[in-house]
PAZAPA-4460 file (N, C-alpha, C; in steps of 0.05 Angstrom, whole numbers, plus 32768, in hexadecimal, padded with zeros to 4 digits):
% residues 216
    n_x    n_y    n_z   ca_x   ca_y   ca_z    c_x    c_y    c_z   seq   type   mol
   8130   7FB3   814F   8115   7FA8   8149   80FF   7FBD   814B     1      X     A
   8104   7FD9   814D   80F5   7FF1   814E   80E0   7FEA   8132     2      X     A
   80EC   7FE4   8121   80DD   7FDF   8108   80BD   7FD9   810C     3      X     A
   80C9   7FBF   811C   80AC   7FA9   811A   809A   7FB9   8130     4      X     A
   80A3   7FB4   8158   809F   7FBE   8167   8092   7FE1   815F     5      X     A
   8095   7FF5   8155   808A   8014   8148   8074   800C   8134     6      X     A
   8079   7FF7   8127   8060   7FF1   8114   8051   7FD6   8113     7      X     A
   8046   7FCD   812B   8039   7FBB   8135   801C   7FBF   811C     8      X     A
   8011   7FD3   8123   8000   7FCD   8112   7FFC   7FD7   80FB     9      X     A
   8013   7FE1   80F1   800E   7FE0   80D1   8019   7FBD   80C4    10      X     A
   8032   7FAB   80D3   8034   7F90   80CE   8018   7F7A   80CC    11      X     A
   8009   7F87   80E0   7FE3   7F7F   80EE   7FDE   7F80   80D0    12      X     A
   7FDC   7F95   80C8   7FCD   7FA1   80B4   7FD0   7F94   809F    13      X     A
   7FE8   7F8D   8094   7FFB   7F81   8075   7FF2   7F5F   807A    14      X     A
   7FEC   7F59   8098   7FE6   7F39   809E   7FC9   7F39   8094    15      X     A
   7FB6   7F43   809E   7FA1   7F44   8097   7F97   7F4B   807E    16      X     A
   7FAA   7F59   806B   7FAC   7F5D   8053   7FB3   7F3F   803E    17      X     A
   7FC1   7F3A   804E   7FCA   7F1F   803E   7FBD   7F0C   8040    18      X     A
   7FAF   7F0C   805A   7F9C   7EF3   805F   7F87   7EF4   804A    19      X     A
   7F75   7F07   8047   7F65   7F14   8035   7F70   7F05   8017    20      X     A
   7F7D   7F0B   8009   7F84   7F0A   7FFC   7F8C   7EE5   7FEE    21      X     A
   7F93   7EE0   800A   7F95   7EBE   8008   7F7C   7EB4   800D    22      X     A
   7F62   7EC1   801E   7F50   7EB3   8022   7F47   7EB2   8002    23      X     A
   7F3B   7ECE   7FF8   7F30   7ECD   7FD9   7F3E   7EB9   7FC9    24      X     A
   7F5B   7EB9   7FC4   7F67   7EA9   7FB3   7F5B   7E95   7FB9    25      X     A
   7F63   7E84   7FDA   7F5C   7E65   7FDA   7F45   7E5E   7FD3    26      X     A
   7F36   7E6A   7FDE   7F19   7E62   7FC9   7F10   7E63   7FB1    27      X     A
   7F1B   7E7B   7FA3   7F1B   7E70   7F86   7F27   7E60   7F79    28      X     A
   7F3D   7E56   7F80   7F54   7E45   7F7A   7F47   7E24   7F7E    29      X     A
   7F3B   7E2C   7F96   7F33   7E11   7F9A   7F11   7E09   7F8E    30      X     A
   7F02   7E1C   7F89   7EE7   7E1B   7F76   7EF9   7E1B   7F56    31      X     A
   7EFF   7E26   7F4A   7F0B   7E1F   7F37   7F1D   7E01   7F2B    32      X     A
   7F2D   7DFC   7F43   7F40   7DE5   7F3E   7F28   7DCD   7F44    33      X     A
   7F1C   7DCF   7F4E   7F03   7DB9   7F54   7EEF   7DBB   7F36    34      X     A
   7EF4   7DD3   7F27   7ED7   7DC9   7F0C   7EF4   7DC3   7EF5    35      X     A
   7F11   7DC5   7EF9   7F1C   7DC0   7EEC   7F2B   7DA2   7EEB    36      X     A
   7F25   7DA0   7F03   7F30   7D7F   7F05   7F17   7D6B   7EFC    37      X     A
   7EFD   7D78   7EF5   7EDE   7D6A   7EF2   7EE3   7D6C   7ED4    38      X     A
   7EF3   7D81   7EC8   7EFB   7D81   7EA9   7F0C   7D63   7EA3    39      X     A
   7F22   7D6C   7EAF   7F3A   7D56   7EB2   7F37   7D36   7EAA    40      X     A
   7F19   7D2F   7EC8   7F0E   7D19   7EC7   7EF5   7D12   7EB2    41      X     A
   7EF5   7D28   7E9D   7ED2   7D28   7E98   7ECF   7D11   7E80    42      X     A
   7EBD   7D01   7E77   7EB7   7CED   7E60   7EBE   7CFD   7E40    43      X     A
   7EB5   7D1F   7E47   7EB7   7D25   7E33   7EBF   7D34   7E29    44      X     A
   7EE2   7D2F   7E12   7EF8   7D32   7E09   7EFD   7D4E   7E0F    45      X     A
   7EEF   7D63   7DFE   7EF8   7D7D   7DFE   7EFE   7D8D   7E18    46      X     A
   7EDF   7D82   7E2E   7EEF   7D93   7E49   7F07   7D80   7E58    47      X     A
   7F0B   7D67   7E4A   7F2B   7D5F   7E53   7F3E   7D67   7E47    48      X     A
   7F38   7D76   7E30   7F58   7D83   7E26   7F53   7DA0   7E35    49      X     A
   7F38   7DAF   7E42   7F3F   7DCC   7E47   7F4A   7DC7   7E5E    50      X     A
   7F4D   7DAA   7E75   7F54   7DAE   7E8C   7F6A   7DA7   7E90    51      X     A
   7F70   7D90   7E79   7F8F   7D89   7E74   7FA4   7D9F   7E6D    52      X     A
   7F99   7DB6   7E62   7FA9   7DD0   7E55   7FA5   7DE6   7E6C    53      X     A
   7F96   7DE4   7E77   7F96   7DFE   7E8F   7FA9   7DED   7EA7    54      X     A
   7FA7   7DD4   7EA9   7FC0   7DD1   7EB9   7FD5   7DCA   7EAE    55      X     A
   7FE7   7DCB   7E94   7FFC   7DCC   7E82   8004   7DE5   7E88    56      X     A
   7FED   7DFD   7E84   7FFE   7E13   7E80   7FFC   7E29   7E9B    57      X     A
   7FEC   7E24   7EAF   7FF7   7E2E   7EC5   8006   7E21   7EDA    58      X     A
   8007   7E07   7EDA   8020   7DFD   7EE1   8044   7E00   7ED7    59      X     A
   803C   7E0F   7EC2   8055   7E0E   7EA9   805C   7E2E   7EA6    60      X     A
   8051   7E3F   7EAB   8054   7E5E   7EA7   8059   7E65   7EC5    61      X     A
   806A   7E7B   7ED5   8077   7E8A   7EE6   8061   7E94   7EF0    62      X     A
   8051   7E99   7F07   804B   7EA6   7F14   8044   7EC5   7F0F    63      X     A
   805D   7ECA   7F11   8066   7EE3   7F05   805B   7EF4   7EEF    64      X     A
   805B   7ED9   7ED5   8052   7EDF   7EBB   802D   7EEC   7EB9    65      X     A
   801F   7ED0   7ED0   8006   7ED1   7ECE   7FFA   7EE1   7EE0    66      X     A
   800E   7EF7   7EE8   8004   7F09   7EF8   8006   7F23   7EEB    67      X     A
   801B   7F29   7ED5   8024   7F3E   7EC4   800A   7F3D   7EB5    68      X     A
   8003   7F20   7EAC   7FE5   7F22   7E95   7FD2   7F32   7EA0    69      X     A
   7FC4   7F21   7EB9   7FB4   7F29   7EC7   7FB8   7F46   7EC9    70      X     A
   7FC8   7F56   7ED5   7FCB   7F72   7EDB   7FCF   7F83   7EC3    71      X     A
   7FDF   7F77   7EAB   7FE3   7F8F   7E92   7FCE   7F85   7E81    72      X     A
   7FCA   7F65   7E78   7FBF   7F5A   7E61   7FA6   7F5F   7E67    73      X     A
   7F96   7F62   7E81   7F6E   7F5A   7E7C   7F6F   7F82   7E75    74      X     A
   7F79   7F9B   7E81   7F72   7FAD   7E7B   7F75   7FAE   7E5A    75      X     A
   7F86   7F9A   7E42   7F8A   7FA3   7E2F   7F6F   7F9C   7E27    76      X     A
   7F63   7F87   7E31   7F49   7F7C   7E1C   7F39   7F92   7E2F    77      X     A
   7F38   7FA4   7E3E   7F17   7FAC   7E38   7F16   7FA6   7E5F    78      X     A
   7F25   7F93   7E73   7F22   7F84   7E88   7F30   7F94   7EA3    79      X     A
   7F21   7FA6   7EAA   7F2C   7FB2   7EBD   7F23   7FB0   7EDC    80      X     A
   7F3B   7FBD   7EEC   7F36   7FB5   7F05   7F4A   7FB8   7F1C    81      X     A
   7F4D   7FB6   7F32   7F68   7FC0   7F48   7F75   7FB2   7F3C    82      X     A
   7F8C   7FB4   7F4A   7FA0   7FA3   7F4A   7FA5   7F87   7F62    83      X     A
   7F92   7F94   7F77   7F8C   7F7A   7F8E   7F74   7F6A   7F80    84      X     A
   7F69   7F6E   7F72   7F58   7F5D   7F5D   7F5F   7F46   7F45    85      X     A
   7F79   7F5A   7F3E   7F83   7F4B   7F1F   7F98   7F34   7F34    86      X     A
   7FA2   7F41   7F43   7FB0   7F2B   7F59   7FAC   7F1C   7F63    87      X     A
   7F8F   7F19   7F68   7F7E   7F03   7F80   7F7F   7EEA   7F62    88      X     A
   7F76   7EFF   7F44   7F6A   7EE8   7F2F   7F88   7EDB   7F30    89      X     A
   7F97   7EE1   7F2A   7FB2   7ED8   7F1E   7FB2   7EBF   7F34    90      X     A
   7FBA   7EC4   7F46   7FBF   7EB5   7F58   7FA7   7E9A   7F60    91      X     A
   7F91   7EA8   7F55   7F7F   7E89   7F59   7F81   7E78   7F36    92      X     A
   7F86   7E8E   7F26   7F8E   7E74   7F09   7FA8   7E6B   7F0B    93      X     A
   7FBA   7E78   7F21   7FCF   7E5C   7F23   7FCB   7E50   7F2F    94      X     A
   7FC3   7E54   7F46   7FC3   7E40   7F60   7FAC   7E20   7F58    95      X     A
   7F94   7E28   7F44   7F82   7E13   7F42   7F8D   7DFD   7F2E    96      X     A
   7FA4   7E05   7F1D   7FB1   7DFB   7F12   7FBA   7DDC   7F2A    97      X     A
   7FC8   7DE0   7F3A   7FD8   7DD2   7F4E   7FBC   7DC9   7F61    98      X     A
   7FA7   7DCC   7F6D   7F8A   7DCD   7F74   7F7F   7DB5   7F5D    99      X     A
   7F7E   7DBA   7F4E   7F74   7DA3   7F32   7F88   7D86   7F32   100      X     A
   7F9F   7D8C   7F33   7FB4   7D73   7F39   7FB6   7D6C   7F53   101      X     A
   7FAB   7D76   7F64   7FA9   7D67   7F87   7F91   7D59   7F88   102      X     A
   7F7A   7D62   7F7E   7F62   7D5C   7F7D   7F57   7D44   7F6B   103      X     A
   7F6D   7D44   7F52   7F70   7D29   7F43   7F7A   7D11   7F49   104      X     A
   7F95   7D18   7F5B   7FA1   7D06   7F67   7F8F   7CF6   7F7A   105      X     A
   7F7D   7D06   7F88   7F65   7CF2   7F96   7F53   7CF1   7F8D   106      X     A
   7F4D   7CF5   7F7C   7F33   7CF3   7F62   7F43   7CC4   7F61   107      X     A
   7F57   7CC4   7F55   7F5F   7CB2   7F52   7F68   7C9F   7F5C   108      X     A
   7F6B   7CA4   7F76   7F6A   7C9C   7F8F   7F54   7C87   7F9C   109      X     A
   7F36   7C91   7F93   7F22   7C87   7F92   7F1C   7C6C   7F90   110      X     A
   7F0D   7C5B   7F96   7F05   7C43   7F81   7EF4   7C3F   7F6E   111      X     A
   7EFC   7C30   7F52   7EEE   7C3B   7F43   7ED1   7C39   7F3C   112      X     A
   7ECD   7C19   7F51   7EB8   7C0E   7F5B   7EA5   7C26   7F6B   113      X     A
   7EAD   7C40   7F70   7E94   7C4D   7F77   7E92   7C59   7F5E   114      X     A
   7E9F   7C60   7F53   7E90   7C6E   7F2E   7E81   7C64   7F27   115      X     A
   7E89   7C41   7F26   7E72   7C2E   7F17   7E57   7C2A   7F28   116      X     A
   7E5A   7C2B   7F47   7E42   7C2B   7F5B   7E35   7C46   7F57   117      X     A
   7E39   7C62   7F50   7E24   7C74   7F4C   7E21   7C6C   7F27   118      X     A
   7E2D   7C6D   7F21   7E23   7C61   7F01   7E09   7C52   7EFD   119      X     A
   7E11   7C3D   7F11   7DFC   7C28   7F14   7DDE   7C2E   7F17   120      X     A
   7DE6   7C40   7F32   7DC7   7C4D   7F3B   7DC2   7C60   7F28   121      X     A
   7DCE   7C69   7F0C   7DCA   7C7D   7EF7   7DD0   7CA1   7F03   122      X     A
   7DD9   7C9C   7F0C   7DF1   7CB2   7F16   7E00   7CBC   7EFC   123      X     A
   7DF0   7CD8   7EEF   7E04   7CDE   7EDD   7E2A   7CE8   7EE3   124      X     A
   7E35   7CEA   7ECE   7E51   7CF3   7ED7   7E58   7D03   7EF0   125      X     A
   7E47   7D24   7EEB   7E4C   7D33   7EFD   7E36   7D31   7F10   126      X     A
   7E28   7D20   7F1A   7E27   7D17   7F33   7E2C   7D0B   7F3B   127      X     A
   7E3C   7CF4   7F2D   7E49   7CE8   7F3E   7E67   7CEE   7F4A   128      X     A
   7E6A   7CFA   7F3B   7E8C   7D0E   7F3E   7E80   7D21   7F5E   129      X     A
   7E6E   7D31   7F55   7E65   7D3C   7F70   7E5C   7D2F   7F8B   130      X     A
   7E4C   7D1D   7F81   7E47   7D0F   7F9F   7E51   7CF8   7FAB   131      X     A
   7E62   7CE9   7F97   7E68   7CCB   7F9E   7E8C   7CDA   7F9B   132      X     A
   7E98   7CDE   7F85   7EB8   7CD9   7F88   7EC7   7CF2   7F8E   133      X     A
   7EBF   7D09   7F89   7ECE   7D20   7FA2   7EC3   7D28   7FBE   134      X     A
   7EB0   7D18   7FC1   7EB3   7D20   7FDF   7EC9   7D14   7FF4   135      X     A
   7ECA   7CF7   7FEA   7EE3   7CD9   7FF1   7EF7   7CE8   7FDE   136      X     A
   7EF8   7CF3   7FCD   7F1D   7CFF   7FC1   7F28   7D12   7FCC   137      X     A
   7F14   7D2D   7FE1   7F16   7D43   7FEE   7F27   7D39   8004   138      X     A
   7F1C   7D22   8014   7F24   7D11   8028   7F41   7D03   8022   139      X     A
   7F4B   7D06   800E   7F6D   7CEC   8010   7F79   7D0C   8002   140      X     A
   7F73   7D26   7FFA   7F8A   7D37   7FF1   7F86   7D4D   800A   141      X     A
   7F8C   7D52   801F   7F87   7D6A   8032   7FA5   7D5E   803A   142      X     A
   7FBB   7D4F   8037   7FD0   7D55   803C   7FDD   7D6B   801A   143      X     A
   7FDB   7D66   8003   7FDF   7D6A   7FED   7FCC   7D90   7FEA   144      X     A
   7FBB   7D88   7FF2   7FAF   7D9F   7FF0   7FBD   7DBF   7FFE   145      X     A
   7FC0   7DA7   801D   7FCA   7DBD   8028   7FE6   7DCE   8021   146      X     A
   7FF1   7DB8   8011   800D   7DBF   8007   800E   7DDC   7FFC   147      X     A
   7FFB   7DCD   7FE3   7FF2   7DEA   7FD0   7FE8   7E06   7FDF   148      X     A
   7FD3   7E0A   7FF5   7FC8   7E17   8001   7FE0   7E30   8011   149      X     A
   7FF3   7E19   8016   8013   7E23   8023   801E   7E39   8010   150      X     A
   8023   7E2E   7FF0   8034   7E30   7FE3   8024   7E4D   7FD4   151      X     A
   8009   7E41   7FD6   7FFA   7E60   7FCB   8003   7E81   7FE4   152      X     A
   8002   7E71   7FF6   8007   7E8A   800D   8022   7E9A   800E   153      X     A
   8036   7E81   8000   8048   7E94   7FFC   804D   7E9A   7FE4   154      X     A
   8043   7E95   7FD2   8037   7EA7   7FB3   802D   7EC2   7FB7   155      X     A
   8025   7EC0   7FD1   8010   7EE0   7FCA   8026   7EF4   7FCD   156      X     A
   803E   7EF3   7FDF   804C   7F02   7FE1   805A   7F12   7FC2   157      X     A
   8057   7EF9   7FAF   805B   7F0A   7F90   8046   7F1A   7F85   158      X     A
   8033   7F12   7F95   8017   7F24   7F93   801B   7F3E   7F9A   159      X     A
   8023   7F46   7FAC   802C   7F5D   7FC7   8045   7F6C   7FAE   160      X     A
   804F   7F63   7F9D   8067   7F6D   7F90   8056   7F7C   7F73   161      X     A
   803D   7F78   7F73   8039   7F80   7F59   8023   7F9D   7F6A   162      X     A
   8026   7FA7   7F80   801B   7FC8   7F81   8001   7FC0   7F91   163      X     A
   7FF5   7FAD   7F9E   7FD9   7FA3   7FA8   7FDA   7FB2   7FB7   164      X     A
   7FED   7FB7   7FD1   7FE5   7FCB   7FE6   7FDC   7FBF   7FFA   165      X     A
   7FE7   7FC1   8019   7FD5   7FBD   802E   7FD9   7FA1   8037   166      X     A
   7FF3   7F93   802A   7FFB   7F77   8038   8014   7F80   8038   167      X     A
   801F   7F5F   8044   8034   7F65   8054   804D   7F6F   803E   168      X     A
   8046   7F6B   8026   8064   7F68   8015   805A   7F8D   800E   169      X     A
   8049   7F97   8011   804C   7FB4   800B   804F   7FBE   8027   170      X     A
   804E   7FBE   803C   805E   7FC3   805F   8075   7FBE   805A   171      X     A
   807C   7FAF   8047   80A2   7FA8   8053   80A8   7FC6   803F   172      X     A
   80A0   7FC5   8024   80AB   7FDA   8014   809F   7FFF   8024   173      X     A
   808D   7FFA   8028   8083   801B   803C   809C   8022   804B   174      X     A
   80A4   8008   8059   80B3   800D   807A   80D2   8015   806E   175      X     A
   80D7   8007   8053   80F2   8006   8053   8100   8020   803C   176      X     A
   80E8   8026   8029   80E7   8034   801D   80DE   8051   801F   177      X     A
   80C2   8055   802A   80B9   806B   8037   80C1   807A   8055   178      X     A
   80CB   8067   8061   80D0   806B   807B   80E3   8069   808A   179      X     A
   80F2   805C   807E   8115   8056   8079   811E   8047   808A   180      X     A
   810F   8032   8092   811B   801E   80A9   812B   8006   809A   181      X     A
   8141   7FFD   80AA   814C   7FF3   809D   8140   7FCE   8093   182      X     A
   8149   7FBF   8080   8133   7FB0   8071   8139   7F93   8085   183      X     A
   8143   7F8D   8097   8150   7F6E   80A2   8138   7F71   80AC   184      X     A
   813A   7F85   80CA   811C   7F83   80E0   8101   7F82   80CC   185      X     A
   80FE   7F99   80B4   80E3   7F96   80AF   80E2   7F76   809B   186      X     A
   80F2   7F6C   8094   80F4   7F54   8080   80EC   7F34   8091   187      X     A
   80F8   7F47   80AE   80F1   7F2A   80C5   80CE   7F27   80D1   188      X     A
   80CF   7F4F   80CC   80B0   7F47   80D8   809A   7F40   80B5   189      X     A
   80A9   7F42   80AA   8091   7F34   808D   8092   7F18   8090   190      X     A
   80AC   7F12   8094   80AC   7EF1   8099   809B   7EE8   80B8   191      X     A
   809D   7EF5   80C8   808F   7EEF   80E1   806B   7EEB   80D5   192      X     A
   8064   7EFD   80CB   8048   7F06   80BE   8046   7EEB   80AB   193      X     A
   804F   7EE4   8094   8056   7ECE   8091   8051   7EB5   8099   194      X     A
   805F   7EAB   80B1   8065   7E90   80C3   804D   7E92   80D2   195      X     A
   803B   7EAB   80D7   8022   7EA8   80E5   8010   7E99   80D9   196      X     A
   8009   7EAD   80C2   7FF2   7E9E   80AB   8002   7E79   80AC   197      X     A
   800F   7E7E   8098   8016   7E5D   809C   8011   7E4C   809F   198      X     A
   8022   7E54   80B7   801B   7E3C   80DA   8003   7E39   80DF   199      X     A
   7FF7   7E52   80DF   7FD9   7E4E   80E6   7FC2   7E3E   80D6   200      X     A
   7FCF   7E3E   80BB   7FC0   7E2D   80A4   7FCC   7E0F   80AA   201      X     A
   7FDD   7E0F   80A9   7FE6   7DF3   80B8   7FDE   7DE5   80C8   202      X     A
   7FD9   7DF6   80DB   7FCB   7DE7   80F6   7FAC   7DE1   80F3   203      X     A
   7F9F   7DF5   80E4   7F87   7DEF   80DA   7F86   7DD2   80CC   204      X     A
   7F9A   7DD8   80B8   7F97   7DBB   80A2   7F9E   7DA5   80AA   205      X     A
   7FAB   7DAB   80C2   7FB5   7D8D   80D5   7F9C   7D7D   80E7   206      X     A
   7F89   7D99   80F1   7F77   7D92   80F2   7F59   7D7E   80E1   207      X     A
   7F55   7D8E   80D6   7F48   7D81   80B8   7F50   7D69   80B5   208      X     A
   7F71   7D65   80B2   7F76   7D4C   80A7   7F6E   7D2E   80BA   209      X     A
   7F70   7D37   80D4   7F6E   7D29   80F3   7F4F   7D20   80E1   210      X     A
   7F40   7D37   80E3   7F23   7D29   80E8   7F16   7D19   80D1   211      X     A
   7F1D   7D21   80BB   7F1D   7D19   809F   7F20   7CFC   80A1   212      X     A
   7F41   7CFB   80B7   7F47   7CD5   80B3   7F35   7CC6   80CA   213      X     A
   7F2E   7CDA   80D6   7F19   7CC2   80EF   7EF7   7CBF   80DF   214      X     A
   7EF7   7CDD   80CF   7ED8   7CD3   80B7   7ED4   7CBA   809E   215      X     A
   7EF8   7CB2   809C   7F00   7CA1   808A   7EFF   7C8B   809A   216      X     A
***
């Protein structure tokens, strides 16, 4: 275990890299998947086919794929930028994809009797979407949410495979490649780095969810 134990803090380093990397994502993912699920739900037709088709086709295309665009395709048009950049985007146009379908699911959830109560008081669409039915839809998806939130964190690690630098999935390749340790110990401490973030998002969202149901 010389691996992990000799490089305490370059593993430090690749965690805090990754965290970074998941914080930016989740927030765009989740500002995004919130004006795309407002498409989804909206009265009027055309931004329900752009929200119905942005979650068709990043739910439906590889990860993989929409990270190759991002990194080879935006420099063809003219769109340049790191590669911890084109990575953070990739990763929040998939993730809001799955963000837009958690967020609908309690969009619907709702009753419909409060649409018609801000209606009433002349509450246009998007205020009433904003102040009356996602604040109560935020509240019934933080188990769903958190799913996604999970599932993005271990997405980023395909992030770490396209050259970003400075997280944990470029420490496993330094240690095992540059430095010649063998790949089990450094593969356990990526997974350790890993089960931290996590857990720790977990416990957070377990929290949230506690207080959410005593605000309900």
């Amino acid at each position: 275990m010389d691996a992990i134990t000799d490089n305490l803090g370059l593993f430090w380093s690749g965690l805090l890299g990754t965290a970074e990397i998941n914080v930016y994502a989740g927030i765009g993912a989740l500002l995004l998947g919130t004006l795309m699920v407002g498409f989804r739900v909206s009265p009027i037709p055309p931004l329900r086919w752009v929200g119905t088709a942005w979650v068709t086709v990043f739910r439906n295309v590889p990860l993989t794929v929409v990270l190759f665009f991002c990194a080879f395709g935006f420099p063809e048009i003219g769109v340049n930028g790191s590669y911890f950049v084109f990575g953070v985007i990739g990763l929040v146009l998939y993730t809001s994809a799955f963000v837009c379908e958690a967020v609908r699911s309690g969009i619907n959830s709702v009753s419909t009797g409060q649409a018609e109560a801000a209606r009433s008081i002349g509450l246009p669409f998007s205020q009433s979407l904003r102040y009356v039915i996602l604040p109560q839809a935020f509240r019934t998806v933080v188990p769903p949410l958190g799913s996604v939130v999970i599932a993005m964190i271990k997405n980023s690690a395909i992030v770490g495979a396209f050259g970003v630098g400075g997280e944990l999935f470029s420490v496993a390749q330094r240690l095992t490649s540059a430095q010649g340790y063998a790949a089990l110990p450094v593969l356990l401490g990526v997974i350790a780095g890993y089960l931290i973030i996590t857990l720790g998002v977990a416990l957070l969202l377990g929290v949230l969810e506690r207080k959410v149901a005593i605000a309900r």
